[in-house]
N, C-alpha and C positions, 0 to 999 in steps of 0.2 A: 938438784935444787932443794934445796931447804925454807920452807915461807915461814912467817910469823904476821902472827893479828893482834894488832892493837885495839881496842873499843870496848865503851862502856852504856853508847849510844843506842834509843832505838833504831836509829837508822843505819845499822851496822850490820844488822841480823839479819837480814834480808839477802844482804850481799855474801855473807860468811859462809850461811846456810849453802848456798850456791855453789860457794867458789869449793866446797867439802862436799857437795853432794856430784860436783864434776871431779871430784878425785884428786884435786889438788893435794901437793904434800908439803901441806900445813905442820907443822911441829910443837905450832905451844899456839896459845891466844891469850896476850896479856888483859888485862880489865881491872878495877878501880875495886878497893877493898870496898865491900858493903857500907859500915859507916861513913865514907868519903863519897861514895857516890848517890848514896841518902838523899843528902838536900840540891842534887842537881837536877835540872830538866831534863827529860824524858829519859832517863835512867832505865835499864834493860838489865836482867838478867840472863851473862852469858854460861850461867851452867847445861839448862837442858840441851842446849844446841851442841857444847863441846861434848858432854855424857854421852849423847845420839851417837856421836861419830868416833867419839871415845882420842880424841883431842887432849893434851893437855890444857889445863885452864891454870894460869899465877895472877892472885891477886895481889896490889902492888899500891901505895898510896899516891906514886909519886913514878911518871916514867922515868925523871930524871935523876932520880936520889941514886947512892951508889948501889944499894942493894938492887936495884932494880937493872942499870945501866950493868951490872957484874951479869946479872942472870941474862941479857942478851948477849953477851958477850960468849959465856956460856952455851950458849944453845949453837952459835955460829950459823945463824941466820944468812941467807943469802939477800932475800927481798922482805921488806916488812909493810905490811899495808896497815894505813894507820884510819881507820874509819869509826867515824862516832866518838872524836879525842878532841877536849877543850883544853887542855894541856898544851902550849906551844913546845916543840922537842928540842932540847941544847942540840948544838955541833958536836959533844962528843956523844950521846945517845943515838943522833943522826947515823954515825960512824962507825956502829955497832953494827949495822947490815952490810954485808960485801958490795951486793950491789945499788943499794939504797933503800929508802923508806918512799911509799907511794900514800898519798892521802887525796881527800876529798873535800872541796869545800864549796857550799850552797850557794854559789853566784855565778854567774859567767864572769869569768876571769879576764882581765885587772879590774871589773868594776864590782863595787861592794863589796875590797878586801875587809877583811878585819872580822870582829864581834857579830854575833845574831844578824845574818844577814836576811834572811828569811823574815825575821820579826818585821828590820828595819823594812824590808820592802813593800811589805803590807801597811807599815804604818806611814811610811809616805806616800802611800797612794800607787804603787807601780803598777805596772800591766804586763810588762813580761821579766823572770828571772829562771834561773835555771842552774845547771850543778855543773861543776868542774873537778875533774881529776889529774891531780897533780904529782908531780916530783916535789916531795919535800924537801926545803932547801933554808938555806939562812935567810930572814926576814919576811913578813907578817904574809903568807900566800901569794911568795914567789916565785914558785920553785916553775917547772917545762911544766907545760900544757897536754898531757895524752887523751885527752875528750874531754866532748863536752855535751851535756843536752838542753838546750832550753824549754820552757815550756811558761804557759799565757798562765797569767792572777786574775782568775774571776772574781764578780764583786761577792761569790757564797764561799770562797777559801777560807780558809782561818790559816794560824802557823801549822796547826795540826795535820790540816788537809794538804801542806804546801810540802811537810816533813814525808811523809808519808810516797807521795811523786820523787822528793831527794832517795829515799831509801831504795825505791824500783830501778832509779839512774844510779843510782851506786852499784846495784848488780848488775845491769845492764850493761854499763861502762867497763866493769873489773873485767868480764867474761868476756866484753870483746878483744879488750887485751891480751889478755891471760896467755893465748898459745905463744903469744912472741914473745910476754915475759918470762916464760916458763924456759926459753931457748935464750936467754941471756938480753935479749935485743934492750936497750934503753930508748924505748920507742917517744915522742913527745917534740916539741915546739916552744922556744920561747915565749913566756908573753907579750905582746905586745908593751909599748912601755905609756903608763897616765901616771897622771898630776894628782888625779880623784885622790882626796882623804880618806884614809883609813877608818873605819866603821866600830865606834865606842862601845869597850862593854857594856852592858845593858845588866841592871841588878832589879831586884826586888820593889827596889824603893823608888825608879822609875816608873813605876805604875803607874803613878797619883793620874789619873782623869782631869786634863784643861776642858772644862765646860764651857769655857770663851773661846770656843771656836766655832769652825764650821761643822755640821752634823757630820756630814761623808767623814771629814778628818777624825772626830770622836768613835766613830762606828769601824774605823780601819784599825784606829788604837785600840780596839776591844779586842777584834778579832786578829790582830797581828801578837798580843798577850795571853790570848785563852791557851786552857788543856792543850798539850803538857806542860807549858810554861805557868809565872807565879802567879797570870792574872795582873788587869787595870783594876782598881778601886779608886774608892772615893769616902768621904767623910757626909756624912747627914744624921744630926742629929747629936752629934759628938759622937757618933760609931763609926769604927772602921768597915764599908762593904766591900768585899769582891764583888765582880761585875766580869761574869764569866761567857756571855751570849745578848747579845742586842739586835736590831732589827733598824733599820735603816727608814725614816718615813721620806716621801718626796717632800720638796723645799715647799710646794703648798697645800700641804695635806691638813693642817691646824694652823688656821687666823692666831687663837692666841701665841704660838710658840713666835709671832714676831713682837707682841707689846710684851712678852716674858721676859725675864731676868736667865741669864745663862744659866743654866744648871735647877732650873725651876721645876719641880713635877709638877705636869701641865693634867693630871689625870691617869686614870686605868686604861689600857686599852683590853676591850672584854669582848669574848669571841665563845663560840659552841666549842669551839674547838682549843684545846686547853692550853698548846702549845704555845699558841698564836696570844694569848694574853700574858699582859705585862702591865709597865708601870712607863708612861710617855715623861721626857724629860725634854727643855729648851737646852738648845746651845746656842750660839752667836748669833746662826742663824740656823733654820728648819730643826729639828726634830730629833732622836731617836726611841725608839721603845726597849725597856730593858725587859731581855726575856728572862733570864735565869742572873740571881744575885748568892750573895755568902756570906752572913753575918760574919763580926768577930768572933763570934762563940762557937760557927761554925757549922749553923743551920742554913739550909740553902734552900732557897725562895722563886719556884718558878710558879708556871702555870694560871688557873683562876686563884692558889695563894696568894700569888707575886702581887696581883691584883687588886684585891681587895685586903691590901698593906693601907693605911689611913694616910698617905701624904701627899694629895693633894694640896700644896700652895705653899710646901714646903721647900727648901732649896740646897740643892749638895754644893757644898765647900769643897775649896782646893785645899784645906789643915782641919 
C-alpha cells in the first residue's frame, strides 16, 4: 500500500503526525505553495512534520491543475487522505488513487454540508456539531460515511476552540480506521439522504457586525469569526474595527442598553483585573462588552486601554 496526504490545514497536523508516527507508508504529502496558502485561514506549515519523518513534501497551487493531477498519477498512490483541503477535488484528480481519496468534514454528516461549517454553527447559536470522515466522492460532502464524532458548543468556544476538538477527531477517527484501510477494506456507510441546503462560502466581507440584533446572536457572530479566521468588524467613527473577543452581559445587567440605539457604546466596563475591562456596546436587545478590538492601522485595543477609548454615547455603523 502506498498512501498520500493532502492538506494545508491546521487541522491536518495532528492527524498526519499520527498516522507517520504509527508507521504508515505514507509516500508524498501534497500542500498549497506558500503564497497561495498565505491569505487563507488557519494555514499550517507542513514542512517540519514531513522533515521529522523525512516524507516527501510537493507544494502545488492547485490539486486540480494538470501539473499537479500528473504528479499523483506518478506516485501511484493507492489511498489518498485529503485532510485540512478547501479545494473541492475534480472526478479525474479523484481517480488518481487506486483505491480512493478519504477526507474530512466538520459536521455530522448530511447536516451542515457545504462552506465553514464550524463558523456557521457557532453563529447560529448550535449546541451540538461534530466531524465526519468520509469517502470523497462526486458532489458537495457526499461521499460513504467511515465515522464520525460528535461533540457539545459551549457558550466559551470560539471556531478556534471548536477547530482544535476537529483536528483530535481527525486523528482519532483516521487511526481507528487505518488497520482495515491498510488491508484494502473500503470500510463506510451511505449517508443518510436530506433536503437541508448546502452551507455558503463565507468571505472576508461577511464580517460586517448587525448591531440590530439580539446580544447572544451578536456575541456567537464574534466568536464563530475570531483567530484563526478574518474576524467580525464594524465601522465607528468612519474606521474600520476588528472585533476579535467579547463577553456576553445577561439581558438585564444595564437599564440603559434598553432606551439605547443598537450599536450604541453604553460605557467602559472597568475592573482590577485587566482582562475583564472593555468597552459595553447596545444591541436590539441586552448587551455585550467588547474585550479585545483592531484598528484599521492595525493597533489592537484590549484590556484597561480598551477602556478608557473616549466613546461613550457614540454608535457603531453597519458602512
Amino acid at each position: 500500500m502506498k498512501l498520500g496526504w493532502v492538506g494545508f490545514h491546521m487541522e491536518g497536523i495532528p492527524a498526519l503526525e499520527a498516522v507517520l508516527a504509527a508507521g504508515a507508508p505514507v509516500a508524498a504529502v501534497l500542500t498549497l505553495k506558500p503564497e497561495v496558502a498565505a491569505p487563507r485561514s488557519g494555514a499550517a506549515d507542513y514542512g517540519p512534520v514531513c522533515q521529522r519523518f523525512g516524507v516527501p513534501l510537493y507544494e502545488v497551487k492547485s490539486i486540480n491543475d494538470p501539473d499537479s493531477r500528473a504528479l499523483l498519477q506518478d506516485l501511484k498512490l493507492d489511498l489518498v487522505f485529503v485532510i485540512g483541503w478547501s479545494q473541492i477535488l475534480s472526478p479525474e484528480t479523484l481517480a488518481t488513487a487506486r483505491l480512493g481519496m478519504i477526507g474530512a468534514h466538520a459536521s455530522l454528516l448530511p447536516k451542515n454540508r457545504g462552506s465553514a461549517p464550524i463558523n456557521w454553527a457557532l453563529i447560529r447559536g448550535e449546541r451540538v456539531t461534530g466531524n465526519s470522515l468520509i469517502w470523497l466522492a462526486d458532489g458537495v460532502d457526499a461521499g460513504d460515511v467511515i465515522d464520525q464524532t460528535e461533540f457539545q458548543i459551549s457558550p466559551y468556544d470560539t471556531c478556534g476552540t471548536l477547530y482544535e476538538r476537529v483536528a483530535v477527531s481527525n486523528r482519532d477517527m483516521i487511526l481507528r480506521a487505518l488497520p482495515q484501510l491498510l488491508r484494502g477494506e473500503r470500510v463506510g456507510s451511505p449517508q443518510p439522504r436530506s433536503n437541508g441546503a448546502t452551507l455558503p462560502r463565507r468571505r472576508p466581507t461577511d464580517g460586517l457586525i448587525n448591531w440590530d440584533q439580539e446580544a447572544c446572536a451578536v456575541y456567537n457572530f464574534i466568536r464563530g469569526l475570531t483567530k484563526p479566521y478574518p474576524g467580525a468588524f464594524g465601522w465607528l467613527d468612519g474606521r474600520r474595527w476588528g472585533v476579535w473577543r467579547a463577553a456576553l452581559l445577561p439581558g438585564r445587567a444595564t437599564g440603559a442598553s434598553a432606551t439605547a440605539l443598537p450599536g450604541e457604546v453604553l460605557g467602559p466596563m472597568v475592573s482590577p483585573v485587566d482582562q475583564a475591562c472593555g468597552q459595553v456596546v447596545a444591541c436590539a436587545s441586552g448587551a455585550v462588552t467588547l474585550l479585545e478590538i483592531e484598528a484599521d492601522d492595525g493597533t489592537v485595543y484590549s484590556g484597561r486601554r480598551l477602556s478608557e477609548l473616549p466613546w461613550t454615547g457614540r454608535r457603531w455603523s453597519h458602512a
